[in-house]
Phi, psi and omega in degrees: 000317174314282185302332142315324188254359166258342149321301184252072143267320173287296200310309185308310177308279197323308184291332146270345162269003207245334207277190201268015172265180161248181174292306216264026158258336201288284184352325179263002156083029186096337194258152190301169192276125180303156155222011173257174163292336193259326182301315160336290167333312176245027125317310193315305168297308197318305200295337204270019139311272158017288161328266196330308180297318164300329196286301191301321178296340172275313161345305193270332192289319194277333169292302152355317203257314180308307198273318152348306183271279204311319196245030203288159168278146196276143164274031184230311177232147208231039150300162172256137205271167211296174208227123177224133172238151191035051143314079188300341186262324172265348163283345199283319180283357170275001185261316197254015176262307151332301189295340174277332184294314175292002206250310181307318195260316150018303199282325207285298175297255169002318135327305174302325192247332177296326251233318173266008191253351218256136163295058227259155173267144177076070171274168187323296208223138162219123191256147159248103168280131180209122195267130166191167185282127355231101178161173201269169138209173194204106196263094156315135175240085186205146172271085164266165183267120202114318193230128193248189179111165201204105221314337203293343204234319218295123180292310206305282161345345224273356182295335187283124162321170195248295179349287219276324168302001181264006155270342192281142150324134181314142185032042208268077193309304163088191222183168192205115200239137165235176179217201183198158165302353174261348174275156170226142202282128162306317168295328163245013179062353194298146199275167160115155182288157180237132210236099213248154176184151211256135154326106179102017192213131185281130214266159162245126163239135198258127165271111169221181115226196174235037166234283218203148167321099188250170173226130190250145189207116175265108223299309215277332176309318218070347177237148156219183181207144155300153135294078201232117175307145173091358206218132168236139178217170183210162169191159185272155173199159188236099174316144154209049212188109164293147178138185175226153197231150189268148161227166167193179175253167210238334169280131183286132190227032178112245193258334157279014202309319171307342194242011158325009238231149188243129146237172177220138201227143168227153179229204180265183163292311166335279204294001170305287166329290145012293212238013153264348168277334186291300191315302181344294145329321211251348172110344185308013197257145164120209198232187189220163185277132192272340182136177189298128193277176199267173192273171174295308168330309197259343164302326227269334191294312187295327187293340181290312170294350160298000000 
């Protein structure tokens, strides 16, 4: 038993000395260095679940070692020692302490999620993100120069609720990038369409698609969201870190789902601007069809929410 437990200790030590962190990735439990404004937040819950889970687990490893040791059988005697039932005071606490610990996180997320789901009006930027097999497109909804029209009207658009269009810019023609599972960012090579947004101006993203349930996951944001035909859902972030960041999509949506993949370049306001002239340029103006208009259920829902 000595050499057993000391075999695995040495396996443990190695295996915490081995992996690929530092002191200063460990706080964040695995999860990537935040870059938006709102990712802080949910880091915050990943550690206190994290907390909370640990706390309960040293609880139980210790009740665990304790009754092992205290209540092991005696080599002198071999009666069976007394027997106790219905305990009323430790069932009442093995019933309401689960209940207080799920109730504790219950609010904690829900707090959390009211809070990064929330909608402010008139955002910086707004992308009509669209999902299909197997790869992106991405609708600047913005009044560029060069390209006219005006999104609120636009048929390619019409999947989009009039909720989210009452936020789109004025004349906003807007311009558009798709990808296939075969493109690649020119600067890193990494497959997938590049996704450009300006540092420090708060972004909207409008979700929709047209074939089947995709998840859009931006890795360094920390938040995704479904992609659901017929369902439009959207949430806001504020970049504030420049670079380009890996996405993918995150639900199996089928046989190519490993080759979904995205970046996102964040930039200045400047090179932003930029590279909506560019699309201009490439002939790149007007929208791409946003996906599948909503079902009767979810029309009668947004008018009932009206």
């Amino acid at each position: 038993m000595r050499r057993k437990l000391l075999q695995g200790m040495t396996a443990g030590l190695v295996l915490a000395t081995a992996t690929g962190c530092t002191y200063k990735d460990f706080p964040r439990l695995g999860m990537p260095t935040p870059t938006t404004e709102e990712a802080p937040r949910i880091l915050s819950l990943w550690q206190g679940s994290w907390a909370a889970a640990l706390a309960v687990g040293v609880l139980v490893w210790g009740l665990i070692i304790w009754s092992a040791i205290f209540h092991r059988r005696s080599r002198t005697k071999v009666e069976v020692p007394p027997q106790t039932r219905y305990n009323m005071p430790i069932e009442a606490l093995y019933t309401v302490v689960p209940l207080i610990i799920v109730s504790v996180l219950f609010y904690f997320t829900a707090r959390d999620e009211s809070k990064l789901l929330e909608l402010k009006d008139k955002p910086d930027v707004t992308i009509n993100v669209v999902g299909f097999q197997w790869s992106w497109c991405f609708n600047y909804v913005e009044n560029v120069d060069g390209s006219t029209g005006d999104a609120t009207k636009n048929k390619e658009l019409s999947a989009i609720p009039d909720r989210f269009k009452e936020d789109f810019p004025a004349n906003a023609g807007g311009v558009y990038d798709c990808g296939t599972p075969g493109t690649r960012n020119p600067q890193t090579g990494n497959p997938g369409p590049t996704l450009w947004l300006p540092e420090g101006q708060r972004v909207r993203f409008v979700l929709t698609s047209r074939d089947v349930i995709h998840s859009f996951w931006v890795v360094p944001f920390l938040m995704k969201q479904d992609v659901i035909p017929g369902h439009t859902n959207a949430f806001e972030v504020t970049p504030n870190q420049e670079g380009t960041f890996l996405g993918k999509c995150a639900e199996l949506c089928g046989v190519d789902h490993s080759r979904m993949l995205f970046n996102v370049k964040v930039v200045s306001q400047e090179r932003y601007e930029q590279h909506l002239q560019d699309l201009v340029k490439k002939g790149q103006t007007g929208y791409v069809p946003a996906g599948i208009a909503q079902t009767s259920h979810e029309k009668n829902r947004e008018t009932n929410n009206l």
